[in-house]
C-alpha atoms as an extended CHARMM CRD file, in Angstrom:
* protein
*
       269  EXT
         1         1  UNK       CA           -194.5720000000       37.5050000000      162.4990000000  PROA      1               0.0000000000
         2         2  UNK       CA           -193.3520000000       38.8330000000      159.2030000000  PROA      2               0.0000000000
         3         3  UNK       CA           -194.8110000000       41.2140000000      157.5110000000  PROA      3               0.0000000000
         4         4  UNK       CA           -195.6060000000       38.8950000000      154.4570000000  PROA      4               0.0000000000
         5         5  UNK       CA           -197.5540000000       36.9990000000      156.9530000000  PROA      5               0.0000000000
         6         6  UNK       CA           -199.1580000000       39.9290000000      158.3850000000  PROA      6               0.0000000000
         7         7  UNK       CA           -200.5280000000       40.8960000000      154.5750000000  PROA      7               0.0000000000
         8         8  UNK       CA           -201.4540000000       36.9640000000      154.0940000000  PROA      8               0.0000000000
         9         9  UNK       CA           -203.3570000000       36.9010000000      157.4950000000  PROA      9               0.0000000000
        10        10  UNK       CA           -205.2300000000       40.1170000000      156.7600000000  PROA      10              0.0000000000
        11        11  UNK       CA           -206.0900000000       39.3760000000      153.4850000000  PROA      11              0.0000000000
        12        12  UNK       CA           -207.8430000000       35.6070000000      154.6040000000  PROA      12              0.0000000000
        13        13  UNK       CA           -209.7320000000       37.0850000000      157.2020000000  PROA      13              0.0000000000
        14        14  UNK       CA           -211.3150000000       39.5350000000      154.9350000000  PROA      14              0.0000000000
        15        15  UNK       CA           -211.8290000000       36.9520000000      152.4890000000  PROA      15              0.0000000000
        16        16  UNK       CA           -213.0830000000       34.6700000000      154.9900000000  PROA      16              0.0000000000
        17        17  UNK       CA           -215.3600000000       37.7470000000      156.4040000000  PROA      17              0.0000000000
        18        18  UNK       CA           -216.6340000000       38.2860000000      152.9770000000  PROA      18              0.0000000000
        19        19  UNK       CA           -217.5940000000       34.9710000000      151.7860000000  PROA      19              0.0000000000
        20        20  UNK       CA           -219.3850000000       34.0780000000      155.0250000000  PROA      20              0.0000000000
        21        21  UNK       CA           -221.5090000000       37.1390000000      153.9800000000  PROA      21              0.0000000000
        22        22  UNK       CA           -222.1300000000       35.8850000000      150.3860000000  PROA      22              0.0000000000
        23        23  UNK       CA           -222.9240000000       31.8250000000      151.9920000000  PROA      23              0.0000000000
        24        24  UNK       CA           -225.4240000000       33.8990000000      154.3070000000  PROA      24              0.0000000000
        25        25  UNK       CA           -227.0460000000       35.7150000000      151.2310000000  PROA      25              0.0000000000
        26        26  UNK       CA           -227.1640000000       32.7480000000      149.1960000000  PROA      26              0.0000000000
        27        27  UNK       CA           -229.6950000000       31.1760000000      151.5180000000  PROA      27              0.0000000000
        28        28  UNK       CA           -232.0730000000       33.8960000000      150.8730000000  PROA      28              0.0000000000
        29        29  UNK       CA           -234.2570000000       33.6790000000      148.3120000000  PROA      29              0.0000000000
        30        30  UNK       CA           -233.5090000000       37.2780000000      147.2580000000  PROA      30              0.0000000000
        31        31  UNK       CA           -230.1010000000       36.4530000000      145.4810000000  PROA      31              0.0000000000
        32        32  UNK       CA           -230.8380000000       36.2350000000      142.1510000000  PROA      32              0.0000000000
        33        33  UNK       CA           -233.3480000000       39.7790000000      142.9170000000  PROA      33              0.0000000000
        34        34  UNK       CA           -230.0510000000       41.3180000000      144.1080000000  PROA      34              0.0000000000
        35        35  UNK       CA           -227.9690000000       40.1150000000      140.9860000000  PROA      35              0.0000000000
        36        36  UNK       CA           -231.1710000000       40.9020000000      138.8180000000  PROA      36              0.0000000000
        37        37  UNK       CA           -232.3730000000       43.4520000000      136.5680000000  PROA      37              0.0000000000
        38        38  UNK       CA           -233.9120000000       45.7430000000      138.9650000000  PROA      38              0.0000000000
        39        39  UNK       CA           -230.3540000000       46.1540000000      140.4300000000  PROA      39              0.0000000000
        40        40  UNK       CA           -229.1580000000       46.8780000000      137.4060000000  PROA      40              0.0000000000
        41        41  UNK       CA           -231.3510000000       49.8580000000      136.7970000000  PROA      41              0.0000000000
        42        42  UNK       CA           -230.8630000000       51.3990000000      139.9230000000  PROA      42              0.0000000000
        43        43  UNK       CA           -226.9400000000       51.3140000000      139.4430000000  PROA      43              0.0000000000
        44        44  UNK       CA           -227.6470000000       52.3880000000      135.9460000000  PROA      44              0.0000000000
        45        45  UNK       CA           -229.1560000000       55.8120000000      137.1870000000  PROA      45              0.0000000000
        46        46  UNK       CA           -226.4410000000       56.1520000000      139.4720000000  PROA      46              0.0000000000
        47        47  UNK       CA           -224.2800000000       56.1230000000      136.3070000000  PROA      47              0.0000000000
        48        48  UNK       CA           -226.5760000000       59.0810000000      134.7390000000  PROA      48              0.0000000000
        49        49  UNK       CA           -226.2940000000       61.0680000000      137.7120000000  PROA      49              0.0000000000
        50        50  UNK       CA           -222.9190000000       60.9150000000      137.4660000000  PROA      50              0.0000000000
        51        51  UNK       CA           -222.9170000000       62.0350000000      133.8460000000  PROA      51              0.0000000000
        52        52  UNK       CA           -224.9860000000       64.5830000000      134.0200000000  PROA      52              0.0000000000
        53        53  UNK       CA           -222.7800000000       66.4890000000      136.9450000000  PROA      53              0.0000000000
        54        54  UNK       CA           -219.6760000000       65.7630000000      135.1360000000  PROA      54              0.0000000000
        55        55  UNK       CA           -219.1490000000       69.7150000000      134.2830000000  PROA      55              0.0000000000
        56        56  UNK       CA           -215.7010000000       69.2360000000      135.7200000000  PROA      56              0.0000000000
        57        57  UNK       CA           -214.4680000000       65.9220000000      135.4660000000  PROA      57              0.0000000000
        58        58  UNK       CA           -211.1810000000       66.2670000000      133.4180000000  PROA      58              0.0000000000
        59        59  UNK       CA           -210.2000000000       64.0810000000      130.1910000000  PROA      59              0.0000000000
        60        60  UNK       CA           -208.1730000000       60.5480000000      131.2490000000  PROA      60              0.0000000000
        61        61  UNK       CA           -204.3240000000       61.6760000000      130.7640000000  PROA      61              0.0000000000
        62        62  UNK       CA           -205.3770000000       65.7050000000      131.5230000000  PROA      62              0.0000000000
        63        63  UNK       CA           -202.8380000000       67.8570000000      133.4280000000  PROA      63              0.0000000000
        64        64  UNK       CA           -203.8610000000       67.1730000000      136.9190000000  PROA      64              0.0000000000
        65        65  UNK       CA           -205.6120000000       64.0190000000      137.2560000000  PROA      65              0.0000000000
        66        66  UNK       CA           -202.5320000000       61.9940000000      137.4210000000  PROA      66              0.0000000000
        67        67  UNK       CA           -202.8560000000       58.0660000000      136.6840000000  PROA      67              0.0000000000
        68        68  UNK       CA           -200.8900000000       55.1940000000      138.5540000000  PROA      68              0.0000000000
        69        69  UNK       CA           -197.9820000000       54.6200000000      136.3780000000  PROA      69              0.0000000000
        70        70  UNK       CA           -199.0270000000       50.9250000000      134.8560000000  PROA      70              0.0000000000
        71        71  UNK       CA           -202.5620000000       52.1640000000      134.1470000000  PROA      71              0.0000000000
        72        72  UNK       CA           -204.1800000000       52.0310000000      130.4710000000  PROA      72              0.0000000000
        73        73  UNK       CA           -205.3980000000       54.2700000000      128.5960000000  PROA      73              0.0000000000
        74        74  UNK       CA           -208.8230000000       52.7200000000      129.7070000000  PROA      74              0.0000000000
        75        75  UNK       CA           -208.4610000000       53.3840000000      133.3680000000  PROA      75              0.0000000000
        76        76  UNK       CA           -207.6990000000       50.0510000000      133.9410000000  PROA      76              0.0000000000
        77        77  UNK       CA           -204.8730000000       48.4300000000      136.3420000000  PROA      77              0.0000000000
        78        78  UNK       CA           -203.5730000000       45.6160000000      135.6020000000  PROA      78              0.0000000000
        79        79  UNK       CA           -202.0590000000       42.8670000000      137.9300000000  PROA      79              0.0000000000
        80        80  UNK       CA           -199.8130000000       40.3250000000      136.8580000000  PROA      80              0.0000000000
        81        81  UNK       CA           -199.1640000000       36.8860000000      137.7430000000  PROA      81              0.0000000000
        82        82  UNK       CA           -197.3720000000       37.3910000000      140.7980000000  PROA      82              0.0000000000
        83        83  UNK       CA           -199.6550000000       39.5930000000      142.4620000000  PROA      83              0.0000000000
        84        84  UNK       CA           -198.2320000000       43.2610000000      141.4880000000  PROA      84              0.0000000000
        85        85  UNK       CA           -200.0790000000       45.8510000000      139.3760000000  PROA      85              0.0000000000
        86        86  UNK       CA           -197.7410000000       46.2450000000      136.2140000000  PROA      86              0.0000000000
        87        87  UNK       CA           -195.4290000000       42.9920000000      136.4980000000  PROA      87              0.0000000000
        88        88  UNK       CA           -195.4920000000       40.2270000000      134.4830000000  PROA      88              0.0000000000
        89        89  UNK       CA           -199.0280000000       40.8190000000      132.7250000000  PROA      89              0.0000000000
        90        90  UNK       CA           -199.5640000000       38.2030000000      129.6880000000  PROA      90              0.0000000000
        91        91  UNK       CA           -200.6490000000       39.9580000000      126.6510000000  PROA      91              0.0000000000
        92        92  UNK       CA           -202.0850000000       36.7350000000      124.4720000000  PROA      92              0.0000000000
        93        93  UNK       CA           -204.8540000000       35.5540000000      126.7750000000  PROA      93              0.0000000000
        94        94  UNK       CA           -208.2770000000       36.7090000000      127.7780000000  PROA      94              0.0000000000
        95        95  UNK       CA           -208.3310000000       40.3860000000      128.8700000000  PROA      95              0.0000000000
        96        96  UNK       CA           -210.7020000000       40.4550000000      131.6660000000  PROA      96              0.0000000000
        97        97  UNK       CA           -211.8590000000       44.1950000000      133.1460000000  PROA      97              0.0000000000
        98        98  UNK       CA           -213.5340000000       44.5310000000      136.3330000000  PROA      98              0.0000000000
        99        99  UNK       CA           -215.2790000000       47.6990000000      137.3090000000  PROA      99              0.0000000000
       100       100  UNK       CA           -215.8770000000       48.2660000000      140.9530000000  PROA      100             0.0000000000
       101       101  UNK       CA           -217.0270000000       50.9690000000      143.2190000000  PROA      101             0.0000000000
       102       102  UNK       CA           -216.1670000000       50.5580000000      146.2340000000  PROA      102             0.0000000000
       103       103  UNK       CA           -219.5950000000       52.1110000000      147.9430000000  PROA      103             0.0000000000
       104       104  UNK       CA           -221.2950000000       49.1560000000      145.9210000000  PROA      104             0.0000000000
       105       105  UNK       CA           -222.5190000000       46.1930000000      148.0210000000  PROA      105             0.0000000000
       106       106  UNK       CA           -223.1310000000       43.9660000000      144.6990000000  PROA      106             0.0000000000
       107       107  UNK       CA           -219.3100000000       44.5660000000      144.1690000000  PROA      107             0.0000000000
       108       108  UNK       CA           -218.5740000000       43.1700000000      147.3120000000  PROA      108             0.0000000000
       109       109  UNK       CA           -220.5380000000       40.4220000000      146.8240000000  PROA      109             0.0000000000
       110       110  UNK       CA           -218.9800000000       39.9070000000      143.4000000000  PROA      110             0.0000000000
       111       111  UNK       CA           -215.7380000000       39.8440000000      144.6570000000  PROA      111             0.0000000000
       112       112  UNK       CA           -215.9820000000       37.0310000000      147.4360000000  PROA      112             0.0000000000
       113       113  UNK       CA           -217.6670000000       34.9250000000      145.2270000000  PROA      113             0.0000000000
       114       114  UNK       CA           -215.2630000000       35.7380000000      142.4070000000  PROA      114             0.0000000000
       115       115  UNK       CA           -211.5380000000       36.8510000000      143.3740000000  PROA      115             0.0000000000
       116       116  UNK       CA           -209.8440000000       33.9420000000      144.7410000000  PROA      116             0.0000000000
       117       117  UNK       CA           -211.2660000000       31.8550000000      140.8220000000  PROA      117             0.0000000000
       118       118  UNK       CA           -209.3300000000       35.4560000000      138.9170000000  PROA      118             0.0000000000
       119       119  UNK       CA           -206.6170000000       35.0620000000      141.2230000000  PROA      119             0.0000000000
       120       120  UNK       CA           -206.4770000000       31.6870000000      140.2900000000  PROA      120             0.0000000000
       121       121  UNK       CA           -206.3450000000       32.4500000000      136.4460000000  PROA      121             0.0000000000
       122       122  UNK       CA           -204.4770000000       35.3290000000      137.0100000000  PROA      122             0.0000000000
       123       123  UNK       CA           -201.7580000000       33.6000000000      139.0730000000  PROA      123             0.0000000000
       124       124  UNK       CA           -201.7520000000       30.8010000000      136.1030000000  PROA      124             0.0000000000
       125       125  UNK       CA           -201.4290000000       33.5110000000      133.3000000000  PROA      125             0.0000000000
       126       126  UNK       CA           -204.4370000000       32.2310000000      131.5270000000  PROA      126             0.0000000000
       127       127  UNK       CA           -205.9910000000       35.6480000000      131.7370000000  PROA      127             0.0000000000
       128       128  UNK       CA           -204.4390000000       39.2580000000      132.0430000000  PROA      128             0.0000000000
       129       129  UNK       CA           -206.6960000000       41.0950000000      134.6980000000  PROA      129             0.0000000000
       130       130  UNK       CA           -207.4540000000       44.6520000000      135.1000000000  PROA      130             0.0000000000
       131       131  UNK       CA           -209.2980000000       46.2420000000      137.8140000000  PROA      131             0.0000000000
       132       132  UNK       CA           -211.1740000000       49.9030000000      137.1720000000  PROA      132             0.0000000000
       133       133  UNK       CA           -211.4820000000       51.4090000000      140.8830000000  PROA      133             0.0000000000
       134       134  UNK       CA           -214.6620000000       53.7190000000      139.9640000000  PROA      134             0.0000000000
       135       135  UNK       CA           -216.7330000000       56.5760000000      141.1630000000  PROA      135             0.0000000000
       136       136  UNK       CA           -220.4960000000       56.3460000000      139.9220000000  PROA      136             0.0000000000
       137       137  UNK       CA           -222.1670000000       55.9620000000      143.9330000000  PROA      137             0.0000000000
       138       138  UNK       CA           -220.5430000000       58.8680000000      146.0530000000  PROA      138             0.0000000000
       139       139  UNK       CA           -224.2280000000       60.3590000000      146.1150000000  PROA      139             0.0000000000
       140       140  UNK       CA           -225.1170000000       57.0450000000      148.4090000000  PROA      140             0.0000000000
       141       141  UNK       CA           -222.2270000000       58.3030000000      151.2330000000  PROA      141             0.0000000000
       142       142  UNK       CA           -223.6940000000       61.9780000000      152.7590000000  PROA      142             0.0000000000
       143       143  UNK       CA           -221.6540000000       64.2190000000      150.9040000000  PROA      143             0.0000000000
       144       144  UNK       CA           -218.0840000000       62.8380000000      151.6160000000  PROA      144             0.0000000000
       145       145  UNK       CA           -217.5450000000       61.6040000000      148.1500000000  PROA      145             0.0000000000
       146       146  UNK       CA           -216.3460000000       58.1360000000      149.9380000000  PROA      146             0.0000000000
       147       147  UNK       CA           -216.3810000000       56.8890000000      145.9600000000  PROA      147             0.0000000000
       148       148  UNK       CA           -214.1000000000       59.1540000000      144.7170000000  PROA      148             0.0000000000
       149       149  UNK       CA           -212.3600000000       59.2050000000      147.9320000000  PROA      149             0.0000000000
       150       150  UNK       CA           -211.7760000000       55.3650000000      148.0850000000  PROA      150             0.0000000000
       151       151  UNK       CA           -211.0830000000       54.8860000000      143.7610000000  PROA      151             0.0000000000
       152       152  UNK       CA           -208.3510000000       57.5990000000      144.4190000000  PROA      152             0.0000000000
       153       153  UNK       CA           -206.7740000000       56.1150000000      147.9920000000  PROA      153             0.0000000000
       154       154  UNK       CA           -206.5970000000       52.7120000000      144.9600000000  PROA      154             0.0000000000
       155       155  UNK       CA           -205.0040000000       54.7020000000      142.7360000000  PROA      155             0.0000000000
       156       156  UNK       CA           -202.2850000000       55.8580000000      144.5570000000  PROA      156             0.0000000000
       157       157  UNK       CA           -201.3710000000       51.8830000000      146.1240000000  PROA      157             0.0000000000
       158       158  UNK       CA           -201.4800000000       51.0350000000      142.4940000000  PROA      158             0.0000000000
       159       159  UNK       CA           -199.1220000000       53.4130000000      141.7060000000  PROA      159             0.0000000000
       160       160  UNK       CA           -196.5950000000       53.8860000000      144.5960000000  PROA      160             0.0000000000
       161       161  UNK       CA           -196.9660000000       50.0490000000      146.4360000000  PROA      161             0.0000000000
       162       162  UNK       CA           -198.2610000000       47.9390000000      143.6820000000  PROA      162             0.0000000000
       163       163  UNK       CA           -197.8510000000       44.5830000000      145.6810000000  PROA      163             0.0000000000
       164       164  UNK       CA           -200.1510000000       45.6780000000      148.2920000000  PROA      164             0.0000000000
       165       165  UNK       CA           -203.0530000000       46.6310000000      145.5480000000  PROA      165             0.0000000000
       166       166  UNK       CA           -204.8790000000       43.5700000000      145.8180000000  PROA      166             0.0000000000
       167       167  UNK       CA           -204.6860000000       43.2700000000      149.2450000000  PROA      167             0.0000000000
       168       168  UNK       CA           -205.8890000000       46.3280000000      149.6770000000  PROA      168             0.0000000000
       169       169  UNK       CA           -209.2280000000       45.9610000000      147.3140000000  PROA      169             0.0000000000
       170       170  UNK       CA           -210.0010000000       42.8220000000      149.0910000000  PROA      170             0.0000000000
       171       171  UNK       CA           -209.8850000000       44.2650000000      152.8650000000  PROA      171             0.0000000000
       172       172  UNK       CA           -211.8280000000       47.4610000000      151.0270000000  PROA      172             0.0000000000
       173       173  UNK       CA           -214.9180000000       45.2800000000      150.5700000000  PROA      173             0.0000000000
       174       174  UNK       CA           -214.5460000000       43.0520000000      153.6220000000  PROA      174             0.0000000000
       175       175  UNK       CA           -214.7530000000       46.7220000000      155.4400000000  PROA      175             0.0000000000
       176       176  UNK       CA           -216.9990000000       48.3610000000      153.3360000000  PROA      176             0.0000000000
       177       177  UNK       CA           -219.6430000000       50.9360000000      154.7850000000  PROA      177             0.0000000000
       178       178  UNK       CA           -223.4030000000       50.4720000000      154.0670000000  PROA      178             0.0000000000
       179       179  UNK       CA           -224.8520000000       53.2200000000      151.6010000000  PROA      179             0.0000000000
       180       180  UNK       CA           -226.3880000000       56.0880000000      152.6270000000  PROA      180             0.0000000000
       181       181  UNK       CA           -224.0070000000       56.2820000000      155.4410000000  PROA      181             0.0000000000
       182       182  UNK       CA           -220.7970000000       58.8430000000      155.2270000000  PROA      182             0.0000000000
       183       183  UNK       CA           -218.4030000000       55.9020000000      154.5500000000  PROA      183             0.0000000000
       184       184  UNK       CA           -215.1360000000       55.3130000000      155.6680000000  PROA      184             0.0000000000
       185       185  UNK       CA           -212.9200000000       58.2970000000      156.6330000000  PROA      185             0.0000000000
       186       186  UNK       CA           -209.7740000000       59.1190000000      155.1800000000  PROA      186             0.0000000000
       187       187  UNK       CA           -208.1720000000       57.9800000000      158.4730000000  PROA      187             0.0000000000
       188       188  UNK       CA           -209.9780000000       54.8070000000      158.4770000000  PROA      188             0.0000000000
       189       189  UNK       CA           -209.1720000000       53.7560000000      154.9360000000  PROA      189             0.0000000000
       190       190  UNK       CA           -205.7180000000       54.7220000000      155.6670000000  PROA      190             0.0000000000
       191       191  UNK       CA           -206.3660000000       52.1070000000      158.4260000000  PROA      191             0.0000000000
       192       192  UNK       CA           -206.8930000000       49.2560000000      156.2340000000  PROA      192             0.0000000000
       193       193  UNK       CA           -203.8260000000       50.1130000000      153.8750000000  PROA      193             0.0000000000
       194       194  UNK       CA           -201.4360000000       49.8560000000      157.0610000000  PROA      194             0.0000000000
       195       195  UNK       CA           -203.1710000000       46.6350000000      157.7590000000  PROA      195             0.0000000000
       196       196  UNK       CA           -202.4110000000       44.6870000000      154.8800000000  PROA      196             0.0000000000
       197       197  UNK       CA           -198.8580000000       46.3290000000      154.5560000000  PROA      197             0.0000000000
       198       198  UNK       CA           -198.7200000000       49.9290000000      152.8760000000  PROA      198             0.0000000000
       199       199  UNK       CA           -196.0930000000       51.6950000000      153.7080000000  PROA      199             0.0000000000
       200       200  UNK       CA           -196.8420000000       54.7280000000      156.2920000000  PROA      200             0.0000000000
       201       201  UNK       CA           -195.0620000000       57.2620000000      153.0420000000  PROA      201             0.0000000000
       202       202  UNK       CA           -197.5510000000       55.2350000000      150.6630000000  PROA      202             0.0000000000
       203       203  UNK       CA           -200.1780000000       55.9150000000      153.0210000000  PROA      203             0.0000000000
       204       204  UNK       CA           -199.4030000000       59.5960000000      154.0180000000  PROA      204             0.0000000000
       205       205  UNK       CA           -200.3240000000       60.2030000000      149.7740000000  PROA      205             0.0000000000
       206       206  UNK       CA           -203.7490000000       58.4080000000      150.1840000000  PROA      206             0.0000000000
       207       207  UNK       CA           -205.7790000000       61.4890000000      149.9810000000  PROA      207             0.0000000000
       208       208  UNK       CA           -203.4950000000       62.9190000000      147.0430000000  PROA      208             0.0000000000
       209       209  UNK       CA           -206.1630000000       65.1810000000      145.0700000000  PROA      209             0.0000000000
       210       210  UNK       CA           -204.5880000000       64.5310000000      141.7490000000  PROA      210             0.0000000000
       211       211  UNK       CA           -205.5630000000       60.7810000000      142.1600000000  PROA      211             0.0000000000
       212       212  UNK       CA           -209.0740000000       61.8290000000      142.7850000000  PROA      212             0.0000000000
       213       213  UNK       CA           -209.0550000000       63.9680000000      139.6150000000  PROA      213             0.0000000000
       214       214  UNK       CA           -207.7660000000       60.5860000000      137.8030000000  PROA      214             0.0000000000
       215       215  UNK       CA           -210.3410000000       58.0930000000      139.3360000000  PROA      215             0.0000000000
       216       216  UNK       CA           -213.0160000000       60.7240000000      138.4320000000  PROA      216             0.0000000000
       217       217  UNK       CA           -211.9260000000       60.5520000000      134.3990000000  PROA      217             0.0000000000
       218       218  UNK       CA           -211.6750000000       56.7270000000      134.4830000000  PROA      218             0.0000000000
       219       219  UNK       CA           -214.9920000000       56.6240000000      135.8190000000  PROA      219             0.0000000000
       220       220  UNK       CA           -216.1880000000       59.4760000000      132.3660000000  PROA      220             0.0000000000
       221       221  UNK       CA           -213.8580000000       56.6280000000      130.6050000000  PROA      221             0.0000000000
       222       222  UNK       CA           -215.7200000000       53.7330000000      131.8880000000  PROA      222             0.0000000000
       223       223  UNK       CA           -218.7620000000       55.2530000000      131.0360000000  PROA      223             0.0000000000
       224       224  UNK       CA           -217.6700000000       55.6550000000      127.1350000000  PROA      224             0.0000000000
       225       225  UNK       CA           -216.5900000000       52.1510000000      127.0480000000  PROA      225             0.0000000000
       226       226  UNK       CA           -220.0190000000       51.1780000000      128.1420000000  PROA      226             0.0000000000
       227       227  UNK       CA           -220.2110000000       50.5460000000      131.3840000000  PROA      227             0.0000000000
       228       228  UNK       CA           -223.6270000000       51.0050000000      132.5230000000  PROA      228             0.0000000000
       229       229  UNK       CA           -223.3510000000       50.4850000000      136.4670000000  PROA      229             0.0000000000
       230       230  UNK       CA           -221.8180000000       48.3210000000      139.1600000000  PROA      230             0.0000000000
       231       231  UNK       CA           -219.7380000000       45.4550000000      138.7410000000  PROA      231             0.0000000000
       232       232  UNK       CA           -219.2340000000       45.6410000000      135.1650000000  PROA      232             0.0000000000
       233       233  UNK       CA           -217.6740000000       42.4910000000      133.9820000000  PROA      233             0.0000000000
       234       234  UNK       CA           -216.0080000000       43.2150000000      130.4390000000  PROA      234             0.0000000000
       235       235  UNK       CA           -214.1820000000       40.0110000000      128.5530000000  PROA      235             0.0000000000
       236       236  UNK       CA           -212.0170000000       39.9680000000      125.1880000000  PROA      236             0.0000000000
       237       237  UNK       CA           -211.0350000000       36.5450000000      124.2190000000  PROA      237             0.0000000000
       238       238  UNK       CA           -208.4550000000       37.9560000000      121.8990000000  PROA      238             0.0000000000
       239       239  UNK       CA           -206.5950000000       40.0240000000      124.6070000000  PROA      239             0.0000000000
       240       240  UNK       CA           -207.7220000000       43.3750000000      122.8850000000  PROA      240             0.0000000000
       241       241  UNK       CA           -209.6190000000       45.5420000000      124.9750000000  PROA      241             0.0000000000
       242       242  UNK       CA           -211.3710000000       46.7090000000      121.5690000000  PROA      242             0.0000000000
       243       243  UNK       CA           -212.6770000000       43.5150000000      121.3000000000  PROA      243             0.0000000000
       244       244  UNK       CA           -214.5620000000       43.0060000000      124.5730000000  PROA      244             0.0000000000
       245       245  UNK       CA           -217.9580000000       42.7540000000      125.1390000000  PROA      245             0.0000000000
       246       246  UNK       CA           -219.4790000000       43.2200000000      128.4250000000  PROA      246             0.0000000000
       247       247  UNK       CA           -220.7490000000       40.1650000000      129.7260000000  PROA      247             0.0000000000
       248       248  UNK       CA           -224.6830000000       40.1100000000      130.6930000000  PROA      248             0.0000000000
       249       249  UNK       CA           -225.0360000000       38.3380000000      134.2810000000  PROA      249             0.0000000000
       250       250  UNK       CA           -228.1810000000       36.7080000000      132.9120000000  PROA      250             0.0000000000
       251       251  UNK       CA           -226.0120000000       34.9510000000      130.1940000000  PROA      251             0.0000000000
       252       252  UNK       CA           -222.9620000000       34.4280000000      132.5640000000  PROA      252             0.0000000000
       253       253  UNK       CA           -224.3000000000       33.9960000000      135.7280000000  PROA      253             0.0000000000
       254       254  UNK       CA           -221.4200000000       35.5160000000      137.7230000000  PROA      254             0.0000000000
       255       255  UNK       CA           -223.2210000000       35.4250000000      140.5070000000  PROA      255             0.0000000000
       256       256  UNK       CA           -222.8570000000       31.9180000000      141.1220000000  PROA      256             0.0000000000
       257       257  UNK       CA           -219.7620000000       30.3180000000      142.5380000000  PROA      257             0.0000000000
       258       258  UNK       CA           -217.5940000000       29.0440000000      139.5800000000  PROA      258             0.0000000000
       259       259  UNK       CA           -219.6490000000       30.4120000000      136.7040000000  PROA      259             0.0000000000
       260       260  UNK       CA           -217.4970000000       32.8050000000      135.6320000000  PROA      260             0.0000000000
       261       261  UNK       CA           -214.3640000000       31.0040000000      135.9090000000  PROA      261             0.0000000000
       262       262  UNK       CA           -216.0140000000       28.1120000000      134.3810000000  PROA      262             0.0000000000
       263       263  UNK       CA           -216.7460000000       30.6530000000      131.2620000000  PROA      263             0.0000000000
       264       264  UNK       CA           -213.1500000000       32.1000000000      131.4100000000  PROA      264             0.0000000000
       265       265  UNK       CA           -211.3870000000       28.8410000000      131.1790000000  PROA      265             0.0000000000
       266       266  UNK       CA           -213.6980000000       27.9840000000      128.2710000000  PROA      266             0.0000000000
       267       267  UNK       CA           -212.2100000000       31.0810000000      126.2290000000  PROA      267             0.0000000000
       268       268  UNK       CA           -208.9060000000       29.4420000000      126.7360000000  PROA      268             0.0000000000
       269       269  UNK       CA           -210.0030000000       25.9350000000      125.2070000000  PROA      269             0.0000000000
């Protein structure tokens, strides 16, 4: 089997994995608790206990926290239309920014309801996409900093094997650890990056401290563009990032299969 393959395969059966979940959490009557407000706040105080121990989180473009090489000055990481962060990225459609942690079960719901209608739009070039790999939740792993950890292990795919990115966030949440557990190791996230294709040089730099240091001032960057927890879903019609707005899952219930793809291809009209 060729590797391509390999990377398709992997990729569909964490898909697959993923969305069984969500179809399996969709027949509880808890969804819409889950996707509510009370989520919200608790993700909202992870955000302020982030904040207030960010004595040493360094400035976005510091010495030291170095950023994959197609990242904004946001923190953001964008994927073009063929499926590789940096390449062919329209500029005059619908910016659409995604903030994810990866210790954040409503992000991994959010994605399997969500990625294959962005890769969709993505794929036709009716919206640029950019994903912010963030670190608000490694209080939730028993002191391994699994956030930080994982965000950084995305920041170096982004930056040295940019095809495999998206593979790699997708097999991230069809494997990710419950909170309040340690997480995933380093040697078992550098697991899931062979799996879907990484090289083993790629993967030898997942740990790479400097990458840390840069998911750690996104995160102080995603908290000054106002994100206030886990997903964030931010949308500028004009392509701008200064002219997004995040979008309020009450309004756009992204939550619900096709709602916010339904919404995106209405900017477009």
């Amino acid at each position: 089997m060729s590797a391509k393959n390999t990377k398709g395969d992997a990729r569909a059966a964490a898909k697959a994995k993923a969305q069984a979940q969500v179809r399996a959490q969709e027949r509880r009557t808890t969804m819409m608790i889950i996707a509510g407000s009370v989520v919200g706040l608790a993700l909202f105080a992870g955000l302020i206990f982030f904040i207030i121990n960010q004595s040493k989180v360094p400035e976005l473009g510091a010495d030291g926290a170095v950023a994959p090489a197609a990242a904004d000055a946001t923190g953001g990481i964008p994927v073009g239309t063929g499926g590789v962060v940096g390449e062919d990225v329209p500029t005059d459609v619908p910016r659409v920014d995604v903030y994810l942690d990866f210790m954040c079960p409503i992000c991994g719901t959010f994605e399997a309801i969500n990625s294959d209608d962005l890769d969709t739009l993505r794929e036709a070039g009716d919206i640029s996409l950019y994903y912010h790999p963030i670190s608000i939740l490694d209080r939730f792993s028993s002191g391994t900093e699994f956030s930080t950890r994982s965000a950084g292990a995305a920041g170096v795919i982004a930056d040295q094997a940019p095809e495999y990115f998206s593979d790699f966030v997708a097999t991230m949440f069809a494997n990710q650890p419950e909170e309040n557990t340690t997480g995933l190791s380093d040697a078992e996230i550098a697991d899931l990056a062979t799996l879907v294709g990484v090289p083993d040089d790629v993967v030898a730099n997942l740990d790479d401290t400097d990458f840390k240091k840069w998911a750690t001032a996104a995160t102080e960057q995603a908290s000054v563009d106002g994100m206030q927890g886990t997903p964030t879903v931010r949308v500028s019609a004009s392509g701008d990032f200064a002219d997004g707005e995040i979008l309020d899952p009450n309004e756009v219930s992204y939550f619900t299969e096709g709602a916010l793809k339904a919404y995106l291809e209405g900017l477009g009209s």
